[in-house]
N, C-alpha and C positions, 0 to 999 in steps of 0.2 A: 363523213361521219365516222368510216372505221376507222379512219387516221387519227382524228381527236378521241376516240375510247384508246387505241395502242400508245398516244400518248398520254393519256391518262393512268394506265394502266402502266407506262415507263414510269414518270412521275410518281407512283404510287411505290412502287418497288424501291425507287432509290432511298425514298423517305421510310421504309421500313427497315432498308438493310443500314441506314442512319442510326435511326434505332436501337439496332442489334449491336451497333457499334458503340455505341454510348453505352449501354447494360455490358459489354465487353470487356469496353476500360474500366468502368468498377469493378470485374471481378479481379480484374489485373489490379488494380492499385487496392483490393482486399486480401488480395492471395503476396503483393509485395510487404503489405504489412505484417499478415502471417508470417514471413519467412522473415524479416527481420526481429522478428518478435524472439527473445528469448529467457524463459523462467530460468530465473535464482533461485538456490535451497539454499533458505540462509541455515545459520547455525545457531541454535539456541539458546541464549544467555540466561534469563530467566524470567518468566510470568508468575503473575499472582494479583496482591493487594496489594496495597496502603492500608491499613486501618487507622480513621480516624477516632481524637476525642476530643474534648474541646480545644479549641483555645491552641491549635494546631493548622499550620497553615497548607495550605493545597497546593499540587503541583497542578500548572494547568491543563486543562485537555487540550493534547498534543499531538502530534508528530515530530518528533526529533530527530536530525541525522547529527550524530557526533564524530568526529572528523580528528580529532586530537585529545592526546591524554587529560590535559587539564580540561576538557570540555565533559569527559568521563569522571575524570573526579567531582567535579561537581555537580555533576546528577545522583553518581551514589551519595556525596554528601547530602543533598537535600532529602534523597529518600530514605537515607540511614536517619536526618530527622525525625520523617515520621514512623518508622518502624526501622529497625537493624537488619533491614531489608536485603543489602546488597552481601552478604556473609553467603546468603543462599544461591547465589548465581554461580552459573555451571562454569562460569570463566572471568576470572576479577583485573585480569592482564589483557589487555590487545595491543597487539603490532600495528598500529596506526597507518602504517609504512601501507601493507598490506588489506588493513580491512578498514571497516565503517560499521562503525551503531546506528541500525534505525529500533528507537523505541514510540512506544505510543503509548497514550495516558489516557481513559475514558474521562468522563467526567466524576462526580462522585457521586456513589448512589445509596440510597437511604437503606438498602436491604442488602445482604449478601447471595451468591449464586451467580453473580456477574462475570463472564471473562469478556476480552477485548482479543483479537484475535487477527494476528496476521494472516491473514490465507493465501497472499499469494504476493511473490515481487516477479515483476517481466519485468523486462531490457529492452530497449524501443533504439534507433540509431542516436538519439538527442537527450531523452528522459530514462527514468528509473520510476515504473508505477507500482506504488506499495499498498494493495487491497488491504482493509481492513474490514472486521464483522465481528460483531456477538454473536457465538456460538453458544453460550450460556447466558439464558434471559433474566435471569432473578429467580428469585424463590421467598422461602419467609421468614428466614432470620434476621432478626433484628438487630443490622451491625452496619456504621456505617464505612463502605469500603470504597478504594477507588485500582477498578482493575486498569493492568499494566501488562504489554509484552513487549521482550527487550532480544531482539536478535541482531548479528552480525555478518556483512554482507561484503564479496570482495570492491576493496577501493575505484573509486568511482568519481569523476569530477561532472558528469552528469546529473540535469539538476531531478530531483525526485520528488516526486507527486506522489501525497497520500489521497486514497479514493476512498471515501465508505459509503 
């Protein structure tokens, strides 16, 4: 009898220190991710509106990475459509060589008060995840706008992932 309780009792142990190892490797392959983990500060081109009126067509709700000049031209052109939007951006040249547009587009919304809001780009070894959030909910004026933020981030052929 005391030989089957010690073994028991062996048996029982290995199956816990099993355990411990398994909860172990998670923290290793939690704490590997962490360290490969690294935040971008992008640089800020410019946020805001659109304001819509009739009869005016909508940029979609997006995530954009723009990778080349004429892909930048033609987003300012579409948002100088609906507003003369792109005059007010903090940078109207990029070195393509060098960097990358991620902009984002909400959808449009019947009130103003809205922003769209980058809060955060990590670096992962394979992706680029680009956090997005309203930080501004609405409020009660009567306009309808479709918020936009537009920053730039260094060149990347990694594929990126917008999260909201």
């Amino acid at each position: 009898m005391k030989k089957f309780i010690v073994l028991l009792l062996f048996i029982s142990s290995i199956g816990i220190s099993g355990c411990g190892e398994n909860s172990s490797e998670k923290e290793k392959i939690t704490s590997l991710k962490k360290k490969s983990e690294k935040h971008i500060i992008p640089v800020q081109i410019g946020q805001g509106d659109l304001y819509y009126g009739s009869g005016r067509e909508v940029i979609p709700q997006q995530g954009i990475v723009i990778k080349t000049q004429s892909q930048w031209d033609n987003l300012k052109h579409a948002m100088d459509e609906v507003n003369n939007t792109s005059n007010s951006f903090l940078e109207k040249e990029i070195d393509f060589n060098n960097y990358q547009i991620i902009a984002v587009f909400d959808e449009v919304k019947g009130n103003g008060g809205w922003s769209i809001d980058i809060t955060d780009i990590a670096e992962y070894f394979n992706t680029i995840v680009v956090t997005v959030k309203n930080l501004k909910t609405g409020d009660l004026t009567s306009v309808i706008t479709q918020p936009y933020h537009i920053v730039k981030i260094p060149a990347s052929s990694k594929e990126i992932i917008f999260k909201h």
